[in-house]
Each structure stands twice: as structure tokens, then as C-alpha cells.
N, C-alpha and C positions, 0 to 999 in steps of 0.2 A: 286609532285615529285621534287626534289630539283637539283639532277644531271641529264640533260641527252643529250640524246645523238643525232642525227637527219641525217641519211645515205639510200641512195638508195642500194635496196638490189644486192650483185655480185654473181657472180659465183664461189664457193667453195672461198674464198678470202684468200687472204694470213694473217699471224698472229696478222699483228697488226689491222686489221676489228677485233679481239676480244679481244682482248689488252683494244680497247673505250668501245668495251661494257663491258665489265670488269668494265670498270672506272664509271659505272653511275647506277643510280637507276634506269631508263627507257630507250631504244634504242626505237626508232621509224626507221620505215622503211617508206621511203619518196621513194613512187613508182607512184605515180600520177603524177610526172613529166616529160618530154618531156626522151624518149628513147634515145640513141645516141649509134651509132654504132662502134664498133674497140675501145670497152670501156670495162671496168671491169663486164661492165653486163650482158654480155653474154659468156666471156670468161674466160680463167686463165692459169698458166703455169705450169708444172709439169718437173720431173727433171729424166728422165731416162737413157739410156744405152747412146744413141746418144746426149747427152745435154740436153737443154730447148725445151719444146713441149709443142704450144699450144694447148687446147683443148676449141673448140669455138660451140657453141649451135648454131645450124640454127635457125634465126629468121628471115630473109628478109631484107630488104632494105628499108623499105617505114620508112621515118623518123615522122610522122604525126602519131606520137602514143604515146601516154605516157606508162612509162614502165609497168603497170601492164596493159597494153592493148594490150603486145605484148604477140604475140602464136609463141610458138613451131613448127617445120617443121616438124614432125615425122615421115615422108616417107624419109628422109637421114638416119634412123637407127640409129640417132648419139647415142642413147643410149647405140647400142653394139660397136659403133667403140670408146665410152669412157671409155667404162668399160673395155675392151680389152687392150685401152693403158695404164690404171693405172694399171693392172695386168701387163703386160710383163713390165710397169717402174719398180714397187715394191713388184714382187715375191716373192722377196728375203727378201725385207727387213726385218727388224726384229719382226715389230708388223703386221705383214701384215694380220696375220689367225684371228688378235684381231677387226680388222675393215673389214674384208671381209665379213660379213652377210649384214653389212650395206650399204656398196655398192652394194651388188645384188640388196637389197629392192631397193635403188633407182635408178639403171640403170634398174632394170627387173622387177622386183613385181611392180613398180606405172607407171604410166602414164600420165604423164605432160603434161596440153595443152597452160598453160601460165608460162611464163619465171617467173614472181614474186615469184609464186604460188613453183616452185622447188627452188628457191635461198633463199626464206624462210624456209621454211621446211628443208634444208641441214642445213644454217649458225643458225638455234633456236636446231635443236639437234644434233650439235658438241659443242656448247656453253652450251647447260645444261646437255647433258648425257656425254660427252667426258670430257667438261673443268670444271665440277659442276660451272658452272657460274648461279648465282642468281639473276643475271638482268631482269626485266619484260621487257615484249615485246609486240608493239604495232604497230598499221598501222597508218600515219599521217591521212588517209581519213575517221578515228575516231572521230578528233578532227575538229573544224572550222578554217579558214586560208581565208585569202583575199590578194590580190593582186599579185603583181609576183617576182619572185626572194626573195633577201632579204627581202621585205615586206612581201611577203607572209611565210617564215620562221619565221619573228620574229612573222606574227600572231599566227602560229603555236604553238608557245613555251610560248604564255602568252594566248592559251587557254589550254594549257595542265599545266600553273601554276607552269613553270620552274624557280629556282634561279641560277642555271649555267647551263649554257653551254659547253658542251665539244665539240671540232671540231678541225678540221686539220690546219696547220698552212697556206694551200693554199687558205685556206675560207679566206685570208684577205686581199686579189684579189677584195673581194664585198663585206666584213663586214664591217660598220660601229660601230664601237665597242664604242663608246659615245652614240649612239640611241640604244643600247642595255643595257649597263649604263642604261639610264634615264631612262627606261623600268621596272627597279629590274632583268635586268640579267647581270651575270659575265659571261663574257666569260673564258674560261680557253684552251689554244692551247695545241693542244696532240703533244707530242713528240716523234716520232716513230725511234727512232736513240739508237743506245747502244746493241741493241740483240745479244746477246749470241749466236756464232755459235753454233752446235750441229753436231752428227756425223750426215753424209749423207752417200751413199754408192757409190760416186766417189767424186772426185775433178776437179774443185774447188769449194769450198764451192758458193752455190746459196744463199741468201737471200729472195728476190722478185719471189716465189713459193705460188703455193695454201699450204694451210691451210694442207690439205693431206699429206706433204711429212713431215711434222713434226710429224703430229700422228702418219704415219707406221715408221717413223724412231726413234721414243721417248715413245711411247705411252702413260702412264701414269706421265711421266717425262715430257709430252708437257706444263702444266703450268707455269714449272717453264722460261722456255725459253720465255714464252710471258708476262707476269707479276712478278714471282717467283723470280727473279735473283735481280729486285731492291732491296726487303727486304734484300740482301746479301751484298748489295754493302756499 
């Protein structure tokens, strides 16, 4: 695979988590690594009558887990108190009746015991049944990897036989980007700046929303708002 990509998997995520995968020939989901709490992985934000609400999955407190090690609380209900508040956010809105079977399936018809387990299965079919995104999809705990942090990424990505890399421009916090040079990888920094508002159904315009409020408010126009718009520009 020559582009890809290497992201712990979120919760419903906002546009541009499929914006990169868009951008690569393989996403890997790197969930063997340490949990962290009041993080993208358990949470996300939605944009209703009252403002921003989040909507946070009970998992616990005990930090000594890696995140596909973390289970679900499911005596909080949280599955009907989330499926509730993205109904009374986006009743109204306009693709709402388009994506409402899909959300029953997964606040009601399935039953989630680990957090990975539903952040995958949302964010791999919104990507290919919602965005026809073509990207293959992989678990890092597929491939071999040794040591910690950056080391153990770049083993990751030179047993999976990557020549770029796509990642966020916050990875350069810990990237050595000359040891990845030397390696046969390019690193390439995703640039999540420039999007297209779209209509919402109040103001002012949110940004930094789950991935959700663009499908019921665009629905099959949501491409263009996450990747579509460069080709225009």
C-alpha cells in the first residue's frame, strides 16, 4: 500500500477523520494503544436546539487499558439517552428519515461491549455506504510493530510496506521526519483548514461537530463538503 493512513478509532468523528481516509489507500485503526479519557474516543459533539452537546460513552476511569480493551458501561442506557438526543437535535432536519434506520441499528438492534468494536463499525460504514469511500480498512494488531511511541509506528508502517504517510500536522510534536526519510517513507501533513460551511439549522455556523450533523443536514451532497470542494477551487 503506498498511502496510508494510521488513527485511533473516535466516536462518530467529525469530517475531516474521513477527509484522511479519503486521502489513502489503507486507514489502519491503531487501538492497542494506551486509552485516554476526555478524548475523541469516547466522545463527540452534536449541534442542537440548545448549542453544542456532548455525547460521551461510559467507559470508566481506570486509565491501564489500551483502547480496544475498553468495555462499554451498558447499564447507563447510554444508547437510548444518545439516540434520543440526536433525534430531538435533528428531527427536523432535512436528511433525517435518510439516516434514521441506521441509527436505530446502532443505538438499538446491536449491542456493544467494547468501545473499538462500535467506533469501527460506525466510522467503516459512513465511509463506505454514506461517502462510497474506497479506502481498505485494517487493525494495526494485524501487522508487527516493536517499541513505543514513534518507534513503534514507524515499525508499523514498514511492515505494512507504506511509501507515505498521511497524518496530522500535530504528529510533528513526535515525528522525526528524517528517520522516516531514511526508512522509504514521505511523510505528507493533512491540512484540515478551508471547509465549506453548509447549511445547519441554526446559527452560528459549528465546524468542530460529529460527522452526523453534515449527513442529516447534506446528505448525499456531504462529499462534496469534506473532499468535493477542492476539485472546485
Amino acid at each position: 500500500m503506498s498511502r496510508v493512513a494510521v488513527l485511533q478509532s473516535n466516536y462518530i468523528p467529525w469530517k475531516g477523520y474521513f477527509d484522511i481516509i479519503h486521502d489513502v489507500d489503507l486507514f489502519v485503526f491503531y487501538d492497542e494503544v494506551q486509552y485516554t479519557k476526555n478524548d475523541w474516543r469516547n466522545r463527540n459533539r452534536i449541534y442542537g436546539e440548545e448549542g453544542l452537546k456532548w455525547l460521551t460513552l461510559p467507559c470508566g476511569y481506570d486509565l491501564a487499558r489500551k483502547i480496544n480493551e475498553v468495555r462499554l458501561k451498558n447499564e447507563f442506557s447510554w444508547h437510548i439517552k444518545h439516540f434520543e438526543s440526536l433525534h430531538t437535535a435533528y428531527k427536523n432536519a432535512l436528511y433525517y428519515n435518510k439516516y434514521e434506520e441506521f441509527l436505530e441499528s446502532v443505538y438499538y438492534e446491536n449491542r456493544w461491549e467494547y468501545l473499538s468494536e462500535l467506533n469501527q463499525f460506525v466510522i467503516k460504514h459512513i465511509a463506505c455506504e454514506f461517502l462510497g469511500i474506497r479506502t481498505k480498512f485494517a487493525d494495526s494488531s494485524d501487522y508487527a510493530s516493536d517499541g513505543s511511541k514513534s518507534e513503534k509506528l514507524l515499525t508499523l508502517l514498514l511492515s505494512i510496506g507504506c511509501d507515505e504517510y498521511v497524518t496530522g500536522s500535530a504528529a510533528k510534536s513526535y515525528l522525526n521526519e528524517n528517520v522516516y526519510n531514511e526508512n522509504g517513507i514521505r511523510i505528507t501533513w493533512k491540512d484540515y483548514t478551508g471547509y465549506p460551511e453548509y447549511k445547519q439549522m441554526r446559527l452560528p455556523f459549528e465546524s468542530n461537530v460529529s460527522i452526523l450533523d453534515l449527513l442529516l443536514n447534506t446528505g448525499d451532497e456531504a462529499p462534496y463538503y469534506i473532499w468535493g470542494w477542492r476539485e472546485s477551487c
